[in-house]
C-alpha positions as CSV (number, residue, x, y, z in Angstrom):
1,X,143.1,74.5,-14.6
2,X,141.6,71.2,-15.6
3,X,144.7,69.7,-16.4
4,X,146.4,70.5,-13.4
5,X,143.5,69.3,-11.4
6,X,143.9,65.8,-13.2
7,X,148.1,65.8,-12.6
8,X,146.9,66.2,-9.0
9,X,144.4,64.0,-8.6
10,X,146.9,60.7,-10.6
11,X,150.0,61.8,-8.3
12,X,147.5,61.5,-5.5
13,X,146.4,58.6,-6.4
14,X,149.9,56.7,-7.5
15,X,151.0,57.6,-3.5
16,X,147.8,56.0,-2.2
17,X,148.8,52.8,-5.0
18,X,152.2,52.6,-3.7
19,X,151.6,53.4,-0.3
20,X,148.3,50.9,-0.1
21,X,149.6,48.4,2.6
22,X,151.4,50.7,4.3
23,X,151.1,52.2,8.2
24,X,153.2,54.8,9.5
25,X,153.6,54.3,13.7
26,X,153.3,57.1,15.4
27,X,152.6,55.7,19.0
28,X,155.1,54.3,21.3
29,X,153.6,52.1,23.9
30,X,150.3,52.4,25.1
31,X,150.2,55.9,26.9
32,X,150.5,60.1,25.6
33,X,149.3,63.0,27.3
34,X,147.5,66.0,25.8
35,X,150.2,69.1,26.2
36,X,147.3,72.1,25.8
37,X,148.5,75.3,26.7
38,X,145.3,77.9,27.2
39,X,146.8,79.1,30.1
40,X,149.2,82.1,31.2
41,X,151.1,80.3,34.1
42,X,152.4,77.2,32.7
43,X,156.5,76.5,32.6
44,X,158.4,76.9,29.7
45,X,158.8,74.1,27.0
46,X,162.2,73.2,28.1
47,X,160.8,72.4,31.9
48,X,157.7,70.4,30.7
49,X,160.3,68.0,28.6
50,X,162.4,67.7,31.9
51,X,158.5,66.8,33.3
52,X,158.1,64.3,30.4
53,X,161.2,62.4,30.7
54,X,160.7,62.6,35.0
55,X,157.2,61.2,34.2
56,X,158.2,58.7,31.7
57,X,155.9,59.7,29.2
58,X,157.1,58.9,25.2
59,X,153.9,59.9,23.5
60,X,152.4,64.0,23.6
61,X,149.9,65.6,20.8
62,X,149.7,70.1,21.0
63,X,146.7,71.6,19.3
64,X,149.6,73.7,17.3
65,X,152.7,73.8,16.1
66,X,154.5,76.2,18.2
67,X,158.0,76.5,17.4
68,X,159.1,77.1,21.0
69,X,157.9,73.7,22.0
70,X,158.9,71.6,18.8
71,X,162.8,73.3,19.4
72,X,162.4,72.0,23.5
73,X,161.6,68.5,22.3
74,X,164.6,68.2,20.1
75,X,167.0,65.1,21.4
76,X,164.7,64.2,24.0
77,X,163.1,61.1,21.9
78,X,159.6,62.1,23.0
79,X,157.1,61.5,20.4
80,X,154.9,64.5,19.3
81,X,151.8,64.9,17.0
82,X,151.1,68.4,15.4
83,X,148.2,70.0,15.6
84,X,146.8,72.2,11.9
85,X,144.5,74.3,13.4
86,X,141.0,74.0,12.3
87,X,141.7,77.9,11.3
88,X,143.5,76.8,8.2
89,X,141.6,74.0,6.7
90,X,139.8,76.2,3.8
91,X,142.6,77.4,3.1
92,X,144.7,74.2,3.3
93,X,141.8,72.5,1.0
94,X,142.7,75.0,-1.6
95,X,145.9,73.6,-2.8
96,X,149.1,71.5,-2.1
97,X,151.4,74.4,-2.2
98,X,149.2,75.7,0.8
99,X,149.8,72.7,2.7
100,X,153.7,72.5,1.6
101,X,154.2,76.0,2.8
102,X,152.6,75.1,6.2
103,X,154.9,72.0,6.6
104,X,158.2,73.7,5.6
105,X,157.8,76.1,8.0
106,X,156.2,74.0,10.8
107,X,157.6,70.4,10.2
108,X,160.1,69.8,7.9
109,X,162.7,72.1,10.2
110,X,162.3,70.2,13.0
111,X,163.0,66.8,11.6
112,X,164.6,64.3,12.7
113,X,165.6,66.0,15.7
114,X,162.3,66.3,16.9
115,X,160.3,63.4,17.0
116,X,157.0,64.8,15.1
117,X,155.3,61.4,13.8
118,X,152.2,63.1,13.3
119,X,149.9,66.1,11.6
120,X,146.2,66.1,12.9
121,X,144.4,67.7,10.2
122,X,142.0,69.9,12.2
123,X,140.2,68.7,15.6
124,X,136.7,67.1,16.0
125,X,135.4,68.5,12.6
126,X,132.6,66.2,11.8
127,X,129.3,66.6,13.7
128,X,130.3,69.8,15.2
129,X,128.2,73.5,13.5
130,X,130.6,74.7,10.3
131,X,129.6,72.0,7.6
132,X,132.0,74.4,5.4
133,X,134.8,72.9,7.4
134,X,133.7,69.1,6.8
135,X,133.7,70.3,2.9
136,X,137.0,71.2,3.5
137,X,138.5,68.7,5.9
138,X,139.4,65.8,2.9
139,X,140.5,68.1,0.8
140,X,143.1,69.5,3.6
141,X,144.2,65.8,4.3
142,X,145.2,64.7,0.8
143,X,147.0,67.9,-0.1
144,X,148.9,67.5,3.5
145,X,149.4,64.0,2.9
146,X,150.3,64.8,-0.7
147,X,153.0,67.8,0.9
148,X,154.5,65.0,3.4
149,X,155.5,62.6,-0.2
150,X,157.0,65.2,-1.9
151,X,159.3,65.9,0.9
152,X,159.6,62.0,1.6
153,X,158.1,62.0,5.0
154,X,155.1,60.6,4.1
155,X,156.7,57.2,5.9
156,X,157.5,59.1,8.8
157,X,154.3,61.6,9.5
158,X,151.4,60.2,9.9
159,X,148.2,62.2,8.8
160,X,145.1,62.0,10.9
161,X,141.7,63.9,12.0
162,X,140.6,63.3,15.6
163,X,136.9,62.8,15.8
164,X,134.2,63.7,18.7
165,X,131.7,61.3,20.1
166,X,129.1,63.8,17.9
167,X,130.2,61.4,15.1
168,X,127.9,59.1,16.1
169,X,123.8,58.3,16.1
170,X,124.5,56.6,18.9
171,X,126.8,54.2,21.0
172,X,124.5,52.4,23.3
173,X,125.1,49.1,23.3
174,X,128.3,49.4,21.5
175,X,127.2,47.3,18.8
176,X,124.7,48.8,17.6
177,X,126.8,52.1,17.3
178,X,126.5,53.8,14.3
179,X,128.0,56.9,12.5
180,X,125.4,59.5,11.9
181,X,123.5,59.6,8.1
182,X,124.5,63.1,7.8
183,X,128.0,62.9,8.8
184,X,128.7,59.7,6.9
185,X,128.6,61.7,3.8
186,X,131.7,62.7,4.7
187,X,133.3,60.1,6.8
188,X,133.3,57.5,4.7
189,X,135.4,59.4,2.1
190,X,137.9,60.3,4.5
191,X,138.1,56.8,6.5
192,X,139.0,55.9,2.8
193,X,141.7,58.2,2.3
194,X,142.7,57.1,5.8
195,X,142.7,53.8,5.2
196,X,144.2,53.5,1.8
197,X,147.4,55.6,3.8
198,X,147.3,53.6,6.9
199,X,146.3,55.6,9.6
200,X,144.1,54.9,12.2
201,X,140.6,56.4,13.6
202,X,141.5,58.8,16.4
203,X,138.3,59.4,19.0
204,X,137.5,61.5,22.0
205,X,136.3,59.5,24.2
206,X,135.3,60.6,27.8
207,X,133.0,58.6,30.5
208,X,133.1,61.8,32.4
209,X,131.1,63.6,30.1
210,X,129.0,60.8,29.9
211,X,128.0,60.8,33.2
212,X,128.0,64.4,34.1
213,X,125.2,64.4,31.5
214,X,123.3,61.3,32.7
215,X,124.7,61.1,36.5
216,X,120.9,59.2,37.7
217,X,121.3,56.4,35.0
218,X,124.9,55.7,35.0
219,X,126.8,54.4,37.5
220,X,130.1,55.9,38.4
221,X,132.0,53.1,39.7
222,X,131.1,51.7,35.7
223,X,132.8,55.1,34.3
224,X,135.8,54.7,36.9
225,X,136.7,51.1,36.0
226,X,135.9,50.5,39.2
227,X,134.0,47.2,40.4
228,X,130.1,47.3,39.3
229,X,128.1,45.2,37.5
230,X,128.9,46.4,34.1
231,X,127.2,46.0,31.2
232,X,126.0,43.2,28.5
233,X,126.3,43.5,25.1
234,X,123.5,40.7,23.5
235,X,124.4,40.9,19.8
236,X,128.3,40.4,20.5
237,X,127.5,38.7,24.0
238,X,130.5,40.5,25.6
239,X,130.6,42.2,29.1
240,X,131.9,45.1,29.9
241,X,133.0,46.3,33.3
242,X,134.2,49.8,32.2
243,X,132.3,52.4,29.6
244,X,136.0,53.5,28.2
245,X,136.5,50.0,26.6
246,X,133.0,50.5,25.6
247,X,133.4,53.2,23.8
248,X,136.3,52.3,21.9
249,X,134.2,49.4,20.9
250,X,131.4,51.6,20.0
251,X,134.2,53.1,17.3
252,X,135.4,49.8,16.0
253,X,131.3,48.4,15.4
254,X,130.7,52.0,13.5
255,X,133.6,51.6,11.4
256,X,132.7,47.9,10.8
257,X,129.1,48.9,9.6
258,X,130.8,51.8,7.6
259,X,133.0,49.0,5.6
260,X,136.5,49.7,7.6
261,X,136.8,46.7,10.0
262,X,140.1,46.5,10.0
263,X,140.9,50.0,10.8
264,X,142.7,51.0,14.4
265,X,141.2,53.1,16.8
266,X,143.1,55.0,19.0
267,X,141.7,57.8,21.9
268,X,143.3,60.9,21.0
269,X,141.3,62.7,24.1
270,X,140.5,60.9,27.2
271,X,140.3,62.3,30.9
272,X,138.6,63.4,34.0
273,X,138.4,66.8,35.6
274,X,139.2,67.3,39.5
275,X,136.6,70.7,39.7
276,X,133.1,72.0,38.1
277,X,130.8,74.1,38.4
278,X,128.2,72.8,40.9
279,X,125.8,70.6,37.9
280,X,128.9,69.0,37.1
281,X,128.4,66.2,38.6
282,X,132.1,64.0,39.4
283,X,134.3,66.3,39.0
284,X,136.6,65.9,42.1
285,X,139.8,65.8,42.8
286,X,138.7,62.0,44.2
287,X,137.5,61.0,40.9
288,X,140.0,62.9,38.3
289,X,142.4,60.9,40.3
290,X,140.6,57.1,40.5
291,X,139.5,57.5,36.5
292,X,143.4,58.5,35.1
293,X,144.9,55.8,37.6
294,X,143.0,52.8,36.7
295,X,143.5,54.0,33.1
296,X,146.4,54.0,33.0
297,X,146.8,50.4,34.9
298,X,144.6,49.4,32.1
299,X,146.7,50.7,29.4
300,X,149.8,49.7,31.1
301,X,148.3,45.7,30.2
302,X,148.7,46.3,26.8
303,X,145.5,44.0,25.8
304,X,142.7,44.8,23.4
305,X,139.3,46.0,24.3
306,X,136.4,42.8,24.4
307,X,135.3,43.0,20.6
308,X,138.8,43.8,19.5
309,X,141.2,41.9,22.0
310,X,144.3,41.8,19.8
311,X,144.2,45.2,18.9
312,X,145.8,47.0,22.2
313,X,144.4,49.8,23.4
314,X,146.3,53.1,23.3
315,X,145.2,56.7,24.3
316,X,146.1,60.0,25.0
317,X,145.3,61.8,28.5
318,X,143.9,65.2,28.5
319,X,145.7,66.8,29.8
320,X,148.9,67.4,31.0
321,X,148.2,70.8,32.7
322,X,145.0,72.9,34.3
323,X,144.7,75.5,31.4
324,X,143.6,78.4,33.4
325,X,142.7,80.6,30.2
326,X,140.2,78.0,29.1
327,X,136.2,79.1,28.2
328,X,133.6,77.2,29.3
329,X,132.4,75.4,32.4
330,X,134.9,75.2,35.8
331,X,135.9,71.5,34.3
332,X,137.8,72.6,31.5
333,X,140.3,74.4,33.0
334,X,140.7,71.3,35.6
335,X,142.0,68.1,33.5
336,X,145.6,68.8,34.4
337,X,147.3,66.0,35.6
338,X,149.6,68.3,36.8
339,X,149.5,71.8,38.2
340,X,151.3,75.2,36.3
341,X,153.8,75.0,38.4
342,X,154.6,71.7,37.8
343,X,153.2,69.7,41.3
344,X,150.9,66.8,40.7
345,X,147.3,67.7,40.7
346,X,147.1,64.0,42.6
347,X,148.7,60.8,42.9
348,X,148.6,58.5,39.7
349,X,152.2,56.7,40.4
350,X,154.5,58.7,37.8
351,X,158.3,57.9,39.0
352,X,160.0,60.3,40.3
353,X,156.8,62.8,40.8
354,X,154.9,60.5,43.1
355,X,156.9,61.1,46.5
356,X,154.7,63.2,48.7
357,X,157.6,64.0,51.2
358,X,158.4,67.0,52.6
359,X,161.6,66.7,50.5
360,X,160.1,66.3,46.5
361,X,156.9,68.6,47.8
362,X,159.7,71.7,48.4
363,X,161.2,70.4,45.1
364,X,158.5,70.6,43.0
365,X,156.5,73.2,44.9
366,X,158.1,76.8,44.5
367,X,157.6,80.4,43.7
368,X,157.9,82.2,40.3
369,X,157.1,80.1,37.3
370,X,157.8,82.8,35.4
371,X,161.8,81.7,36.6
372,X,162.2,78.8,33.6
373,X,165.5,77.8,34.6
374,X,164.8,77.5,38.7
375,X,161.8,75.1,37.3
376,X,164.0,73.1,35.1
377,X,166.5,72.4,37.9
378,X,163.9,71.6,40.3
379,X,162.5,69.2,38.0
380,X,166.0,67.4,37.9
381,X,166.6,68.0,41.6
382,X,163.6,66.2,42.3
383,X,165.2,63.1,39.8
384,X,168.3,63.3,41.8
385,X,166.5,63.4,45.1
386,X,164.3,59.9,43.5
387,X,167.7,58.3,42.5
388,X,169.5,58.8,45.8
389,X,166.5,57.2,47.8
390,X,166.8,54.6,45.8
391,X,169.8,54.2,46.2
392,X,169.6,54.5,50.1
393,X,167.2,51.6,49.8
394,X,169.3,49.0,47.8
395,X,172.1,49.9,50.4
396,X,170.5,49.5,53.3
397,X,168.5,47.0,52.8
């Protein structure tokens, strides 16, 4: 037992040598959407590609790694990120061959027709209630990571761990934010591991829960990167006008004070929801629609965020749908940037789903989701019906 332990722990360690300087890229561009599917009236995986490549989005995570969606996204050049459910870390942290039998039958298959860059390696583990799971967590990494190398995909997967905003003591001004005493214990290990394989910190990051909480002392036009007087930092001496660059630059002063300053941060969760409960304070349609629009004008830039201006921001929208199925407060089944049956929730300028005629509103609006192929050729309808009026322009203009 001992002696395999130490063979483990050297062909870990040989992969981390030889793999030292090295970054795997699993983002294309600037922009991804969240594809959770909590719900019982979405479209099949074969119409929300067709929504994808409409919408012009390259980058997606799942919480999973459901077959039926990894087999739609063959060919179609989107990039995905798997999900391994928090479910399986204790058992993942128990050995490699765990975490090889997961990957041969949830990655490996797929590849290379389906683009899967990436394996999060649980979701928001640190600073939530199961400290067993935060035991387990680096464990599950390395002996995924370890998995990946043996296969020879450890240059193509990326291994990762999205983090909550419960990570940290606190993030007010973003300077002084720093990772809690009791979770650095464990983070610092891990941003290791991380860093010695050349991934990135991944963070939830939402103003809206930020000011639904604190609604009298924040002010929403700050959270909606709209214009306000935004906020000064004195120990950097930077000025923010928005609190999602704020955040972000709350991440990169943590991991600075934590010894990893040259570590990437990128927001795997970020969003706004259209409806809540009545003490939810923002969540409108008005809102959902102002916060994921600028963001994405933001993100479209391609800059860095004030204390890290050459490192360009990237996130991930949550999400791509209304999960009806969701627990919780009204907001969390309201994040969807689009509805189940594949409508806009609002108007954020994605081509092709944007035109609010009568003509793409019968295209995209219909009957029967449970009809997978009538979605998937309205979807391509509506492309057609986009192209054409294009065309129309060119010509008689």
């Amino acid at each position: 037992m001992g002696f395999s332990f130490l063979i483990h722990s050297l062909l870990i360690s040989s992969l981390l040598f030889s793999n030292n300087f090295f970054s795997v890229h699993s983002f294309t561009g600037t922009y991804g959407v969240n594809y959770g599917r909590i719900a019982d009236n979405l479209p099949s995986p074969e119409g929300v590609v067709t929504l994808l490549k409409a919408a012009k989005i390259k980058n997606t995570r799942i919480y999973d790694a459901n077959h039926e969606v990894l087999t739609a996204l063959k060919g179609s050049g989107i990039e995905i990120i798997v999900g391994l459910g928090n479910e399986y870390l204790k058992e993942i942290s128990i050995g490699e061959d765990r975490a090889m039998n997961w990957i041969k039958e949830n990655v490996q298959p797929y590849l290379p027709g389906t683009k899967i860059v990436g394996i999060a390696v649980g979701n928001e583990i640190l600073g939530a209630t199961d400290v067993e799971l935060w035991e387990a967590l680096l464990p599950a990494a390395k002996n995924v990571y370890s998995a990946l190398s043996r296969l020879n995909l450890e240059k193509t997967v990326e291994v990762s761990s999205p983090n909550s905003e419960a990570v940290f003591a606190n993030s007010f001004p973003p300077s002084s934010c720093v990772f809690r005493e009791d979770v650095l214990v464990y983070m610092k290990p891990l941003l290791q591991f991380f860093s010695q394989i050349g991934s990135p910190f991944y963070i939830n990051a939402y103003p809206f829960l930020a000011y639904k909480n604190d609604p009298e002392h924040i002010d929403i036009r700050y959270a909606l990167f709209e214009k306000n007087p935004g906020i000064y930092d004195a120990k950097t001496n930077l000025h923010y006008s928005n609190m999602f660059e704020a955040q972000v630059d709350a991440a990169y002063a943590a991991l600075e004070k934590a010894g990893f300053g040259k570590m990437d941060v990128i927001v795997s969760e970020t969003g706004w929801a259209s409806r809540g409960d009545e003490n939810e304070a923002g969540a409108t349609v008005k809102n959902a629609r102002t916060y994921n629009h600028n963001l994405r004008k933001l993100l479209a830039k391609k800059k860095g965020s004030p204390y890290r201006p050459k490192r360009v921001l990237k996130a991930y929208v949550f999400a791509l749908f209304n999960e009806n199925l969701k627990p919780g407060p009204t907001s969390e089944r309201n994040f969807g940037l689009f509805k189940p049956d594949g409508s806009i929730s609002y108007d954020i300028g994605f081509t092709g789903l944007k035109d609010s005629s009568a003509t793409s509103s019968r295209l995209l609006s219909f009957k029967g989701v449970g009809a997978h192929h009538g979605w998937f050729i309205s979807s391509y309808m509506l492309v057609l019906t986009a192209s054409a009026a294009s065309l129309l322009l060119i010509l008689t203009s």
